[in-house]
N, C-alpha and C positions, 0 to 999 in steps of 0.2 A: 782823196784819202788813201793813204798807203802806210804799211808797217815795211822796214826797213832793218835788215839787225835786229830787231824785237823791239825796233823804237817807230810810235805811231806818228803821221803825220796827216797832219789836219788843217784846212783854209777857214772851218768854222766848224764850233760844235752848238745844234741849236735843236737837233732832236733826237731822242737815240734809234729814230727806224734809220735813221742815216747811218749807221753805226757797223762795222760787219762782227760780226763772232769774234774773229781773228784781234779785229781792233778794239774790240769790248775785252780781250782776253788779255792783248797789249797793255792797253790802258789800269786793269786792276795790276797786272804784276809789275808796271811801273811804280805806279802808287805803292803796292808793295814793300819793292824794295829801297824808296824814299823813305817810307815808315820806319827801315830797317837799318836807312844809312848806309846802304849798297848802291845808292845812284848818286852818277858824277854830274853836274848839270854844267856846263860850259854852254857858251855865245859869243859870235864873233862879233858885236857891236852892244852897247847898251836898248835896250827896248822899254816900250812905255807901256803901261795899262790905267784905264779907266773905269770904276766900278759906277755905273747907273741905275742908280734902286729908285724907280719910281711905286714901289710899295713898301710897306715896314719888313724890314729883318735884319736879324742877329745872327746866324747862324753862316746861312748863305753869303751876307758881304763880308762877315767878320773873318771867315776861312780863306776868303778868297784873297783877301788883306795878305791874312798870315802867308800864303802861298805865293805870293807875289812874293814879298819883303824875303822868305826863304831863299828863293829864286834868284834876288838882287833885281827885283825890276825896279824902273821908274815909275812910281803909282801920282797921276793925274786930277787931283780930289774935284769930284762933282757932287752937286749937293743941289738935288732938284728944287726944294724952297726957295733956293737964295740965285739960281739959275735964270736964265732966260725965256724958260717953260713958264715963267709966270708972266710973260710977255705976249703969250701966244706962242712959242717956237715950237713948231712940230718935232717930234721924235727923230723922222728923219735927218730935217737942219740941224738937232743938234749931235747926230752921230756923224754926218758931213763936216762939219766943224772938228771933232774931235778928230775924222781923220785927215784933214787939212794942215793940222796944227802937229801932224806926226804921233800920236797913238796907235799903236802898234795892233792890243786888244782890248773892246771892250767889251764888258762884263755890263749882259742890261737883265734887269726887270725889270717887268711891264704888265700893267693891269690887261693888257688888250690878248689876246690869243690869236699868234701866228703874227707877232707885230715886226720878227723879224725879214720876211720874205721880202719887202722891199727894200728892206740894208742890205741884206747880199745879193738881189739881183741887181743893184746898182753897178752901173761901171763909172763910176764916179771914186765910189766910198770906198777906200784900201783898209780900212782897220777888217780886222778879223772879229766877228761879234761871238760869244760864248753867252748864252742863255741860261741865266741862270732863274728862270722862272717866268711862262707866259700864261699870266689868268689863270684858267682852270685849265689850260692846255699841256704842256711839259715840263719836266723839269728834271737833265739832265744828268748834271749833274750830281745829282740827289741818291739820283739810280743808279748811278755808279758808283757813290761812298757805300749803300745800301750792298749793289754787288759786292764789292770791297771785303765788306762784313762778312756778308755769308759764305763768301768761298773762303776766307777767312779761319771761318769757322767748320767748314765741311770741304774746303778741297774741292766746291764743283757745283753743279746745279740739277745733276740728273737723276728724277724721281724723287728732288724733296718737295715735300709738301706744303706750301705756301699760303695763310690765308691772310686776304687785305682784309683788314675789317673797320670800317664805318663810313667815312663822309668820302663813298666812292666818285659818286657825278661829280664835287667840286674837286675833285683831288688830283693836282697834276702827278702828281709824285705815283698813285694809283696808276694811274695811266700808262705815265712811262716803264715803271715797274712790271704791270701785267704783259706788256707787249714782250720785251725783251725777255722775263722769265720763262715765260711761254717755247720764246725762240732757245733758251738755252735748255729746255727740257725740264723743268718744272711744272710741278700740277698745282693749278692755281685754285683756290678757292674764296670766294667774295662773304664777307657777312656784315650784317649792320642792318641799318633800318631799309625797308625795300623801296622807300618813297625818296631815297638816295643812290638809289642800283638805276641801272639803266638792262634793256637789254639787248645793247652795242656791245655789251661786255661777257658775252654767253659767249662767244668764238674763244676767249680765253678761257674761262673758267663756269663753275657754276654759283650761283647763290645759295648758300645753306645758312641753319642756324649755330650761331659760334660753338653753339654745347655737342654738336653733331661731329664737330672736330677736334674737341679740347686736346682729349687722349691721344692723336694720330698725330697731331701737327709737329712739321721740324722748323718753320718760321712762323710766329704771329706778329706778322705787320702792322700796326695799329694806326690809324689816322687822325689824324684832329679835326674835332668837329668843327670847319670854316666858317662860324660866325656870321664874318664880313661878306658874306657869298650868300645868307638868305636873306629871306626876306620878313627874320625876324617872328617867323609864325611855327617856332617848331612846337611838336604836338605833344613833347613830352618834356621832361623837366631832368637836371642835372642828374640826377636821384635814382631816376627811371631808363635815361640812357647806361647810365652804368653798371644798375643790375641786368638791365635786359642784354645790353653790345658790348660792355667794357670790358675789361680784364681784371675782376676782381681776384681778391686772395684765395677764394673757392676755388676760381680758374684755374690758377697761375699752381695751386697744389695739384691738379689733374695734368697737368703737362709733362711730358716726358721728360728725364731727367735733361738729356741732352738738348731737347726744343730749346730754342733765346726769341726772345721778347725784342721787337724793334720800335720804332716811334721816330717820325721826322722831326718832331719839336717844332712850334713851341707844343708842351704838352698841358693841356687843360688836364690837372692831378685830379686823380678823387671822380674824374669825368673819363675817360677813355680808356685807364688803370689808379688802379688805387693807387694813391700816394706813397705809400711804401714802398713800393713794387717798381718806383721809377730807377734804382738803384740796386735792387735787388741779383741774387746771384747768375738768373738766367736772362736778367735784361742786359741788352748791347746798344743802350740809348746813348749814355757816354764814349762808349766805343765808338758809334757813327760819327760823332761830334770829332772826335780824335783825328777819325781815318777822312774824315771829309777834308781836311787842309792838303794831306799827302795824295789822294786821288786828285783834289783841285788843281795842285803841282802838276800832274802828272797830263793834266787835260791842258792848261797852258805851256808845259814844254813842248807835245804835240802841236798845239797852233804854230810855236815857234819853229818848231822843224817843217810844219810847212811855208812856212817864210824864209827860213834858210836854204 
């Protein structure tokens, strides 16, 4: 991984401790100035991508769609129901296949955590894999529309005040986000219920309660509560997590004028922030939605400059 002219170059992106300052700093004023219509995108040959959702989303495949077809790639339709996964084909055989058949990138989610490690140690497999989401383990790309935003927003990362708040253990997005913000100078703060805190997660930040920081905070990162990830026993009701963890309209009037409201979506409303409030003047939900195509660009031109 190298920046080059102010252009990154990358053989895979699949977690952001991989990532240095420099290239995390490349990658958003790429994306940037995509946003802005200030980036020239040229390629000496046509290139392919494949998008591999083997879990549900909208957000994630749908940008990465948009960012490809931006780009002028050739995009490779995979559709795990109707694929050979239901044959038995391992993850592996079928990303050895895609890059056999010349696939340049592919674009996987996967229920497993850390399920890319044997596609890039392969010396087999030429495609360049982009993770867009491993279990409860990373996610990227996420963290860098997310960064996007907030430097966006603030020009930088150093001494604002950051609080994730709710479904931390299952949240790749948490994860990736506390490590890197931590590294770019932010003071992280954790809130939510505590029987979803770990404390793996005290090296970045601390656990408080949300009302402890409504007034101070310059990001409230909000997470969605992962469902699919329990085991269906939780101990309080719709009702109770949102007066107690969520971001009610109480909250959302205690905030500094200038704090914005984040959410990786999909967003349980009425549960994690009120309904109202998903649109509202200090949320940047839609915003991340926007800046996630132009970051995503900006992560596949990189793979592609390290191919060229």
């Amino acid at each position: 991984m190298t920046v080059t002219n102010g252009k990154v170059s990358l053989k895979h992106l699949v977690t952001m401790e991989t990532l240095s300052n420099e290239e995390v700093f490349g990658l958003i004023q790429r994306g940037l100035a995509f946003k802005r219509g200030q980036a020239d995108f040229q390629t000496d040959r046509q290139y392919f991508a494949s998008n591999l959702f083997f879990e549900n989303s909208t957000r994630t495949h749908k940008s990465f769609e948009m960012a490809e077809l931006k780009l002028r790639m050739g995009m490779i339709d995979f559709d795990a129901k109707t694929s050979s996964v239901n044959k038995g084909e391992t993850l592996y055989d079928t990303i050895l296949t895609m890059s056999a058949l010349g696939v340049d990138i592919c674009v996987v989610r996967h229920p497993d955590v850390d399920y890319y490690k044997q596609l890039i140690d392969s010396p087999t497999i030429q495609t360049s894999i982009v993770n867009g989401g491993d279990g409860s383990g990373q996610h990227p790309s996420q963290s860098l529309l997310d960064l996007m935003t907030i430097y966006e927003e603030f020009d930088g990362f150093e001494g604002l005040k950051v609080v994730i708040a709710g479904d931390i253990t299952h949240s790749r997005v948490a994860k990736s986000n506390m490590q890197i913000l931590k590294r770019l100078g932010a003071e992280i703060y954790f809130a939510g219920p505590s029987q979803w805190y770990s404390d793996e997660f005290d090296v970045y930040g601390q656990h408080i309660a949300i009302d402890d920081m409504i007034e101070e905070v310059d990001v409230m990162m909000l997470l969605r509560v992962q469902h699919e990830r329990h085991d269906g026993n939780e101990s309080f009701s719709k009702e109770e997590y949102n007066r107690c963890y969520g971001l009610t309209d109480d909250r959302y009037k205690r905030l500094k004028s200038t704090a914005i409201v984040m959410h990786p979506a999909p967003v349980n409303r009425d549960v994690e922030i009120d309904d109202h409030l998903v649109e509202a003047p200090k949320s940047r939900i839609v915003r991340q939605m926007t800046n996630g195509v132009f970051v995503r660009m900006a992560i596949l031109e990189a793979v592609l400059n390290g191919k060229a």
